[in-house]
C-alpha positions in Angstrom: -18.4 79.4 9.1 -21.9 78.0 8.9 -22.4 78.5 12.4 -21.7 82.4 12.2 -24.3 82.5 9.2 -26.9 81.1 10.8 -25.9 83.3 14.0 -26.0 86.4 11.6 -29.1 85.3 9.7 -30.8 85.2 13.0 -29.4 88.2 15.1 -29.1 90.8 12.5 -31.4 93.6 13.4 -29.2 93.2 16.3 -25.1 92.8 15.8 -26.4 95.3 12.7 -26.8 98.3 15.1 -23.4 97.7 16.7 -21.7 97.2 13.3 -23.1 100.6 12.3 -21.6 102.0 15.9 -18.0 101.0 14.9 -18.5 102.1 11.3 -19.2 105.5 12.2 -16.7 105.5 15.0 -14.7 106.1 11.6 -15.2 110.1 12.1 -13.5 110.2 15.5 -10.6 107.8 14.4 -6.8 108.8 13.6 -6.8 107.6 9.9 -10.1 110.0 8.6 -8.8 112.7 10.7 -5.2 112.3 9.0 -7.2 113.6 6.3 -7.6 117.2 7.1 -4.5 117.4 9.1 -2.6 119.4 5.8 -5.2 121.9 5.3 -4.9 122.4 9.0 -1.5 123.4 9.7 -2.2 125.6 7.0 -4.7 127.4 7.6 -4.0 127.5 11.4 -0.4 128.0 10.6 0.9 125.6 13.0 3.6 123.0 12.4 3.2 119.2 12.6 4.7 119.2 16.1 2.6 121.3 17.3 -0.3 119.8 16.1 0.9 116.3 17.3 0.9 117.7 21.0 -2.2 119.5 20.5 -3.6 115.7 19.0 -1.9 113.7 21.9 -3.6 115.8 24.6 -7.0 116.1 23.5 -6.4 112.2 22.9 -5.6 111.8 26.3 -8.1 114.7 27.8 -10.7 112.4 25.7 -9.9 109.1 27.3 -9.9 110.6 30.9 -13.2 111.5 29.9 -14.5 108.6 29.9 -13.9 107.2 32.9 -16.9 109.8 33.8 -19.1 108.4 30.8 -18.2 105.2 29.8 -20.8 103.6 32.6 -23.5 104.9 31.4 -24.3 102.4 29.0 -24.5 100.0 32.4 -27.7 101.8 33.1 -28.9 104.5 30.2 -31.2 103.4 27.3 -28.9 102.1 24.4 -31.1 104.6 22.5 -30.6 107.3 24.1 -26.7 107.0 25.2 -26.6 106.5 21.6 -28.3 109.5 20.6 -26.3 111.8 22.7 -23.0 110.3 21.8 -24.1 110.9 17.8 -24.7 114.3 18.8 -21.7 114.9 20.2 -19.7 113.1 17.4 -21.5 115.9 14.9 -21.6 118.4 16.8 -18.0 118.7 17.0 -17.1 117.3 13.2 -19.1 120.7 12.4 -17.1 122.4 14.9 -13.9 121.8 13.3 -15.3 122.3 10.2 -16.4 126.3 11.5 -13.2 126.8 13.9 -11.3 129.9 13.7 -8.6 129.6 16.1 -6.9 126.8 18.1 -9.1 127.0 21.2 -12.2 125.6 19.1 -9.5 123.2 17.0 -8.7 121.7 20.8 -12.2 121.7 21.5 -13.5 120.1 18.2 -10.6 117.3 18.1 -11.4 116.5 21.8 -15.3 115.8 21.1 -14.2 113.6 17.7 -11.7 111.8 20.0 -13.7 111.0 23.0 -17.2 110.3 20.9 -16.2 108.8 17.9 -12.3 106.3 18.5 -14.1 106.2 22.6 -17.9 106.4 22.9 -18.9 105.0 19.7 -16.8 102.1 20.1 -17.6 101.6 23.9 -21.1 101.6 23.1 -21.3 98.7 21.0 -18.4 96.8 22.1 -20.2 96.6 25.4 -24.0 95.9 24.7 -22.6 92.9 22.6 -20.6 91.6 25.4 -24.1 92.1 27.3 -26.6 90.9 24.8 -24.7 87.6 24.0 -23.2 85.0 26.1 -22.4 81.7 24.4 -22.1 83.9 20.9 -20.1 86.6 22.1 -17.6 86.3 20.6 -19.8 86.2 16.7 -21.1 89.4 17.9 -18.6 91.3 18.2 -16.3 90.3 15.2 -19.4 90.9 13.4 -19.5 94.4 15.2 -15.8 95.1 14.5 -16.1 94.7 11.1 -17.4 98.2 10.8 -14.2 99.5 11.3 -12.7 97.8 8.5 -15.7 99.2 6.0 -15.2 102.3 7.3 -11.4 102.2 6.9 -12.1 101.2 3.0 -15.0 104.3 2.2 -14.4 106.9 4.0 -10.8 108.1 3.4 -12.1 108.1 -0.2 -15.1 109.8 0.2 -13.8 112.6 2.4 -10.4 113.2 -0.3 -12.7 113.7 -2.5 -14.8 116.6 -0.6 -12.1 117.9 0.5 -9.7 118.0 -3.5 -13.2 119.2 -4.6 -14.9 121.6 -2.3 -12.6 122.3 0.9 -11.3 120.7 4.7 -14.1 122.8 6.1 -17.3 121.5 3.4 -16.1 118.0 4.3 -16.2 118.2 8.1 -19.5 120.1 8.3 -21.2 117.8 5.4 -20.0 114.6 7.5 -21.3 116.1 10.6 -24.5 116.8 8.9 -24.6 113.1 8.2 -24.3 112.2 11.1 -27.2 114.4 12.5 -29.6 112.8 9.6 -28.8 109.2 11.4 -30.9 110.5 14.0 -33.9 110.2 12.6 -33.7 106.1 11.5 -32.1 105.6 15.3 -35.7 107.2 16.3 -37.5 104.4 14.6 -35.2 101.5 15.6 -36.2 99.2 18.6 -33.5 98.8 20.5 -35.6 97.3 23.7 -34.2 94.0 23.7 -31.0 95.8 25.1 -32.0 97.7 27.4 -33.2 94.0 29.5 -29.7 93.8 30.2 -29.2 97.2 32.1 -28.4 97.5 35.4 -31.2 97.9 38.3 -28.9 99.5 40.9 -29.1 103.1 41.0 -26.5 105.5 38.9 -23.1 104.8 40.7 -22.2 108.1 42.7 -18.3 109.4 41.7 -17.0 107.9 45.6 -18.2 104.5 43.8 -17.2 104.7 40.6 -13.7 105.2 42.0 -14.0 102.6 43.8 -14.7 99.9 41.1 -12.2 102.0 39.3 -9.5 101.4 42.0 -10.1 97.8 42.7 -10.0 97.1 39.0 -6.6 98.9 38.2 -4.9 97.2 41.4 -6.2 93.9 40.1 -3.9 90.9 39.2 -5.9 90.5 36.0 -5.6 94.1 35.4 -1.7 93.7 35.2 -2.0 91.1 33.1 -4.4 92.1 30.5 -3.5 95.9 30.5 0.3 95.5 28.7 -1.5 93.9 26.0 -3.9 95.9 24.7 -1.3 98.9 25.7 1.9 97.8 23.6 -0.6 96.8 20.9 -2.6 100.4 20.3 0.7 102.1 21.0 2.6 100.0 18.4 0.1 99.9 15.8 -1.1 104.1 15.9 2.9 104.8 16.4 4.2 102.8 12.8 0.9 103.7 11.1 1.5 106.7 11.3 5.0 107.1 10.6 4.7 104.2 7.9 5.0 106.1 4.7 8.1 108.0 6.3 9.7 104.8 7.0 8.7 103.0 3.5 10.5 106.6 1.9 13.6 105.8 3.7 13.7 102.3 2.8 13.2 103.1 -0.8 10.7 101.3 -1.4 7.8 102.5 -3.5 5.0 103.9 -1.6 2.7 103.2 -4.4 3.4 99.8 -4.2 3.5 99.9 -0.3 -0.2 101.4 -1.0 -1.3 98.6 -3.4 0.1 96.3 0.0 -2.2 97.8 2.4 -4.9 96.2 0.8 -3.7 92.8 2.0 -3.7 94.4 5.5 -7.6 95.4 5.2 -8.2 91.9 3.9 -6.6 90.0 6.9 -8.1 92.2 9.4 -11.4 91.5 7.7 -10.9 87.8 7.6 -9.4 87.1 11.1 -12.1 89.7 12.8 -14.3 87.2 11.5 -12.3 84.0 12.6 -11.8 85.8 16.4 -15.4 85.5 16.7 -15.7 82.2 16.2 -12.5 80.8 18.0 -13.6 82.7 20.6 -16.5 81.0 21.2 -14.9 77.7 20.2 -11.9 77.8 22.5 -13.0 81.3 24.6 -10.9 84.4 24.4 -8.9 83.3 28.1 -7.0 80.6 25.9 -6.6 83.4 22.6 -5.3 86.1 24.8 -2.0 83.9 25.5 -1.2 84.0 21.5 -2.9 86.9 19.7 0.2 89.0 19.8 2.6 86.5 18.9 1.9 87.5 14.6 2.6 91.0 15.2 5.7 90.4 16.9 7.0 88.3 14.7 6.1 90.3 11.6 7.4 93.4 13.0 11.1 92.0 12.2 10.8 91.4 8.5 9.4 95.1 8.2 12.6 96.6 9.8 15.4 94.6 8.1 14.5 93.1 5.2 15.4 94.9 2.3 12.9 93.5 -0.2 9.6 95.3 0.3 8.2 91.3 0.8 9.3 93.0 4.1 6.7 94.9 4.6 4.4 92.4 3.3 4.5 90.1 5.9 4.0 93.1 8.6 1.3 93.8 7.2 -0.4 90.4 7.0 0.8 89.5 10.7 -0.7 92.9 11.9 -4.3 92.3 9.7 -4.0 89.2 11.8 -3.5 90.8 15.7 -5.5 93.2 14.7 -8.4 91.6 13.5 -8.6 89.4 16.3 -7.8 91.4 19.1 -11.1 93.5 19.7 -12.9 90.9 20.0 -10.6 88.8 22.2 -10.0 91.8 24.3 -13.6 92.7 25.1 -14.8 88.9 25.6 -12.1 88.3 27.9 -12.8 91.2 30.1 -16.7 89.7 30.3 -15.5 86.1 30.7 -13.3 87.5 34.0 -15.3 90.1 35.3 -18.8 89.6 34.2 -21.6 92.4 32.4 -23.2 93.5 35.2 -20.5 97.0 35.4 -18.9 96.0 32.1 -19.1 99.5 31.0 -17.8 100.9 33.7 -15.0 98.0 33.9 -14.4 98.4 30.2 -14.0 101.9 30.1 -10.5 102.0 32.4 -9.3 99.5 29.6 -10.7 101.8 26.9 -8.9 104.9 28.7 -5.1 103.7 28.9 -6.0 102.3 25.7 -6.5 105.9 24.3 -3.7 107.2 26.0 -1.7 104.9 24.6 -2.7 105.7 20.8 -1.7 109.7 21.8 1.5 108.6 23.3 2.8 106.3 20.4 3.2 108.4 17.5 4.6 111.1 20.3 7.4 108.8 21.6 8.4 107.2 18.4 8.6 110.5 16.7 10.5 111.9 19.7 13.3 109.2 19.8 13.8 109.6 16.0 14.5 113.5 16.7 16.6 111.7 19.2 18.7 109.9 16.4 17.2 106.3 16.9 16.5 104.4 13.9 13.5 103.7 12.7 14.7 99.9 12.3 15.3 99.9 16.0 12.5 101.3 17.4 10.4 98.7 15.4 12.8 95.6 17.0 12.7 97.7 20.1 9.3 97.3 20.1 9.3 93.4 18.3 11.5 92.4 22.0 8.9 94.2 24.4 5.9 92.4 23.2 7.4 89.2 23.7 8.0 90.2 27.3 4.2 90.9 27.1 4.0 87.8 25.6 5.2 85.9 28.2 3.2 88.1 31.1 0.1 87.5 29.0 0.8 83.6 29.7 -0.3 84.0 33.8 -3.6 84.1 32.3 -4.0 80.8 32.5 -4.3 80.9 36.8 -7.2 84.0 37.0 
């Protein structure tokens, strides 16, 4: 822990500006966007299924997105990459705030989705990966821990624009936000990443298919991929169904509230540890195990009784999730180097996407279906230690 001090002490200026990437990433994420989704259906008068499809494809449209975008922070100024994907993230939180029909809903949730959960996050996940070598791995758990500030402010800050103005006031006053950043990202040097950029000349769309293709039909690729797919699928798909779950349990959602806490805790602990055992013992050796808590958890939270259940999910998921970022994006640099990590990083970052639309479409399909909830969750528990054991081939790239 000393070590990352002294890193942090002495890098700040730095893993600073991609900490304040992921923390406003918050506007473009599923939980603050959750937030408005009452108001919506009603003034919209749409039901929750069809706002779920409209969600899961502009999710999806977002993430095929940026396999046209995501290299530009190979050889853009961070600045100005930056300032266009800020832009964009405002741009369309004012949007949905002034949308009058679904065609500007779609068009809105599409920006929030593809600049604030893809760009945002790309952004700073990458120049970390760049900018530090033999620290990465500090870097970006410092980075990540954006998210989990975010998680904590945010959802309180917009309830309470939106319980004491309206949906609309709070989506066009945090857009609004957003555009003041601006102005301080105009006075902050952000040279010292830009040395890292690429000198070749912007890839044409024949390469960047290419690169594209000979990274999906890797071997790595098939073993990293399940991962970091069964993971964001898992996690968006029982997030979002959790309190429905926790009702038909009979357990108290207050309580189950009061719980979560824990969860923001671990993620904010082990985001930090990932950092450091990632440099300690690098992220090829972590990828084998990371999953291994979430798995296990997952169990308790389906069939135990006691709410002590849910509990331990929800420890054993801070814990996966907290350290995965991190181990995710270092191990794609330790494997395939920084040189195109943007590019490389951004066909992880699409299925990833994908996979958080499909998950709460799925699951909520095969409960229609008549499948319990306790048996997708176990369902789920038994495919990840398949994963599991793919993840273990590692260990020969």
């Amino acid at each position: 822990m000393k070590d990352f001090y002294y890193f942090i002490k002495g890098n700040f200026r730095t893993v600073s500006f991609g900490w304040l990437l992921t923390f406003l990433s918050a506007f473009g994420q599923t939980f603050l966007i959750s937030l408005y989704v009452p108001e919506i259906l009603r003034s919209f008068a749409i039901s929750e299924g069809t706002f779920g499809s409209i969600y899961a494809g502009c999710t999806v449209a977002a993430s095929f997105i940026m396999l046209s975008v995501g290299h530009t922070v190979d050889h853009i100024p961070v600045k100005k990459i930056t300032a266009f994907t800020v832009v964009g993230l405002a741009l369309s939180s004012i949007l949905l705030g002034l949308s009058n029909n679904v065609l500007w809903l779609i068009l809105a949730i599409t920006g929030l989705r593809l600049t604030g959960q893809g760009l945002m996050t790309h952004i700073s996940m990458t120049i970390m990966s760049k900018q530090y070598g033999r620290n990465r791995g500090k870097a970006l758990s410092f980075s990540s821990l954006g998210f989990s500030v975010g998680e904590a402010i945010f959802p309180l800050i917009i309830s309470f624009l939106i319980a004491w103005w309206d949906w609309r006031v709070a989506a066009i006053l945090s857009g609004s936000v957003l555009l003041l950043y601006l102005f301080r990202l105009k006075f902050t040097d952000l040279g010292t990443f830009d040395a890292s950029l690429s000198t070749a000349e912007k890839p044409s769309a024949f390469s960047l298919l290419k690169d594209y293709k000979k990274v999906v039909f890797d071997r790595r690729f098939g073993i990293m991929m399940p991962t970091s797919f069964i993971w964001s699928f898992s996690a968006t798909a029982i997030f979002f169904y959790q309190y429905v779950f926790v009702e038909n349990k009979g357990w108290s959602v207050h309580l189950y509230a009061t719980f979560f806490t824990v969860y923001a805790v671990t993620r904010f602990l082990f985001s930090l540890f990932g950092g450091m055992w990632v440099d300690k013992y690098t992220a090829k050796k972590l990828f084998r195990f990371y999953l291994i808590p979430a798995a296990i958890g997952l169990l308790p939270f389906a069939f135990m009784n006691s709410i002590i259940g849910a509990l331990l999910f929800l420890v054993t998921a801070g814990i996966t999730m907290g350290v995965s970022g991190t181990v995710k994006t270092s191990l794609i640099a330790e494997l395939y180097g920084t040189e195109k990590l943007g590019a490389i990083r951004s066909v992880f970052t699409m299925f990833s996407v994908v996979s958080t639309a499909l998950g709460p479409l799925v699951v909520g399909l095969l409960m229609d279906a008549g499948v319990s909830f306790e048996y997708l969750i176990a369902g789920i528990s038994g495919l990840m230690v398949l994963i599991i054991l793919n993840s273990q081939r590692i260990g020969s790239c």
